[in-house]
Each structure stands twice: as C-alpha cells, then as structure tokens.
C-alpha positions as CSV (number, residue, x, y, z in Angstrom):
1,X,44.5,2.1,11.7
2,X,40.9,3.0,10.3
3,X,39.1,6.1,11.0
4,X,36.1,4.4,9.7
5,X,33.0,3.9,12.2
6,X,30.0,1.7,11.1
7,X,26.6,3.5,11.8
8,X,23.7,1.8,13.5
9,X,20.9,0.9,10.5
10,X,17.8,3.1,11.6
11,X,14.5,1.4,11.3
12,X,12.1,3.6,9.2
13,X,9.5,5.3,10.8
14,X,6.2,4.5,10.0
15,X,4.7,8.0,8.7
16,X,0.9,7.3,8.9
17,X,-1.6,8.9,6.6
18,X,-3.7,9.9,9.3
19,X,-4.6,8.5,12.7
20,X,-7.1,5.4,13.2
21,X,-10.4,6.1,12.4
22,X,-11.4,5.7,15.8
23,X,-9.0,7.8,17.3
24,X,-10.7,11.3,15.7
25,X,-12.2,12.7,13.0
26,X,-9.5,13.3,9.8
27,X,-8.6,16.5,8.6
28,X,-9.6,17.5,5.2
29,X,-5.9,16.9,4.1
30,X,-5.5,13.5,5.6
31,X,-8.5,12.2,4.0
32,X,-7.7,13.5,0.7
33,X,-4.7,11.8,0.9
34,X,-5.8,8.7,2.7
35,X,-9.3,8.8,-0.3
36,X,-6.4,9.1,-3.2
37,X,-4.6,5.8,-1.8
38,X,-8.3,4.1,-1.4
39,X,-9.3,5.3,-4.8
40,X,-6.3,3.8,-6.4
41,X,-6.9,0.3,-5.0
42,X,-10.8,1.1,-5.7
43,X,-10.5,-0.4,-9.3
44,X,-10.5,-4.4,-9.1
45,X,-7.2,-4.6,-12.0
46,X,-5.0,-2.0,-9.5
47,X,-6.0,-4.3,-6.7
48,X,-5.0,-7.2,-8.8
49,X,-1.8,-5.3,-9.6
50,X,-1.2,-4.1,-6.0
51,X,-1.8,-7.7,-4.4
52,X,0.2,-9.2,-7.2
53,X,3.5,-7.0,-5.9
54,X,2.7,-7.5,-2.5
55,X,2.5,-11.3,-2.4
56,X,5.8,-11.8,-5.1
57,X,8.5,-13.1,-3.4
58,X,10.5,-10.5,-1.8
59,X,7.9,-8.1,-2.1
60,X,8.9,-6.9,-5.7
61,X,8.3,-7.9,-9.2
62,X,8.8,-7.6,-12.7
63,X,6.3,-6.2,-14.7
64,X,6.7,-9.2,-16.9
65,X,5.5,-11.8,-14.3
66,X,2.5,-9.4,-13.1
67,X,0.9,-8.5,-16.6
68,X,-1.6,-11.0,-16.9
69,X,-4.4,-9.3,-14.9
70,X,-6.6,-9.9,-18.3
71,X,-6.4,-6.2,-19.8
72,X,-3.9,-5.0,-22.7
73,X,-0.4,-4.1,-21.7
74,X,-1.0,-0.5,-22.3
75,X,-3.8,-0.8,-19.5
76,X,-1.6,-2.6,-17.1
77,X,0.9,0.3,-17.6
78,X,-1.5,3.2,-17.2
79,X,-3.1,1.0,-13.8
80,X,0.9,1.0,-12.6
81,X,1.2,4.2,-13.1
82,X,-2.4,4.9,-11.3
83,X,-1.1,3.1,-8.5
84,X,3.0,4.8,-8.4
85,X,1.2,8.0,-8.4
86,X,-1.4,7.6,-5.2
87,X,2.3,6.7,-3.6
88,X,1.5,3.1,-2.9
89,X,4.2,1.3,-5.3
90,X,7.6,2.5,-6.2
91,X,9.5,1.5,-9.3
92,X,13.0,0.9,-10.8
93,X,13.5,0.2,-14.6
94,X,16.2,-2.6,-14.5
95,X,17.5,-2.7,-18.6
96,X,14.4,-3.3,-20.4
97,X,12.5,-4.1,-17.7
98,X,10.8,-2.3,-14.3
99,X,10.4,-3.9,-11.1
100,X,7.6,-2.5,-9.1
101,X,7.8,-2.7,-5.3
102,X,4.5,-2.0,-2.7
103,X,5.8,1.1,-0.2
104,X,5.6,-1.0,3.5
105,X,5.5,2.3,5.2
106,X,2.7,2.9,3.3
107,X,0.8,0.0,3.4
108,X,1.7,-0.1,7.3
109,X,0.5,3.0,7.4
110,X,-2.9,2.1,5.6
111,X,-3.3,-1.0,8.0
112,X,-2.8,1.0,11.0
113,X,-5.7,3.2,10.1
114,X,-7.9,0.4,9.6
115,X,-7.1,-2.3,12.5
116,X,-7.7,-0.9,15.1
117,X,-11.2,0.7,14.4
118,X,-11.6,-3.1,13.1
119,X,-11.1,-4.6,16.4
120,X,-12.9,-2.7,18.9
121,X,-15.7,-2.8,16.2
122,X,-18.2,-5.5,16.3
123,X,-21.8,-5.8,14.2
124,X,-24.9,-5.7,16.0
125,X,-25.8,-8.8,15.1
126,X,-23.0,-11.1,16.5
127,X,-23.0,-8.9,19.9
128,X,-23.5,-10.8,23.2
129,X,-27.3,-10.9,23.5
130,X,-28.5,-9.9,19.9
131,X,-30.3,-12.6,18.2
C-alpha cells in the first residue's frame, strides 16, 4: 500500500505590474516597472522578437526559427537579452540551442493594465452625438 498522495496542480496567480490605469494613479515603483516592460517592447525588432515567441506554436521557440527579424545575429541576441531582462521572455539553452518562451503571467499582467481603461474609453469623435 502507497503512502503516496497526488497534490491538486495550483493555477498561477496572475501577479500584475500595477493596477489598471483607470483604477488609480501608479506608484513611482509600479510605473518604473510597468515603463521598463513598455520600453523593451518600444523598439520595432523586440516587438518583432516578442510577437514572434508569442504566436510560435506552443508559445516557445528556438532562436533558430525566430532570427530573421532583418538585423545581424549578434543584434538579435543583444534584443533577446533586452527583452529576458525587462522580465517579459524566459529562456532555456537546449544543447546548442535556446528556446525563448513569453512569461503569460506577465503578458496577462500587461493586458490587464491596458483592457480595461481600453473599454470604458471611447474618442470624442465616435461618441453618441459628436459629429
């Protein structure tokens, strides 16, 4: 007879970087975090990077299928990097290669701050009554 018990998996939470912009003003630490995670995806070859990861099937890839953004492979290293350090990808060197993966709680995170200011938000010029 087994002693063994299996454990319920937990479902991470989703850490945000800061609240919705509509909810209140940041703090001076949450939008230096939030700006360095903005500022990484601020340069058009980390965004190219970034979306690359994202969109690759199962939400990973190799650096092999993701380097032809049109820079040297040099720059597409120093943009991964760029982009590990402002904590939106993680990475794991597999032999000679690395497989870069997007952080969901992150990027959850990051939609969370923008949605819902995004939906209650509407220009003036497509409100009901506005020319």
């Amino acid at each position: 007879m087994s002693n063994t018990k299996a454990l319920p998996l937990l479902q991470p939470e989703v850490e945000p970087c800061c609240p919705p912009l509509d909810e209140r003003p940041l703090t001076a630490e949450e939008a230096e975090r939030t700006a360095v995670m903005f500022k990484a995806l601020g340069d058009p070859v980390r965004l190219r990077l970034f979306s690359a990861v994202a969109s690759h099937e199962g939400g990973e890839a190799c650096v092999c299928d993701i380097s032809d953004v049109g820079v040297s492979q040099p720059t597409v290293s120093h943009h991964l990097k760029k982009l590990k350090e402002a904590g939106l990808l993680s990475s794991e060197r597999r032999g000679t290669w690395v497989y870069y993966r997007v952080e969901p709680a992150v990027l959850a995170a990051m939609g969370q701050l923008l949605t819902r200011a995004a939906t209650v938000w509407r220009p003036a010029a497509t409100s009901p009554g506005r020319p």
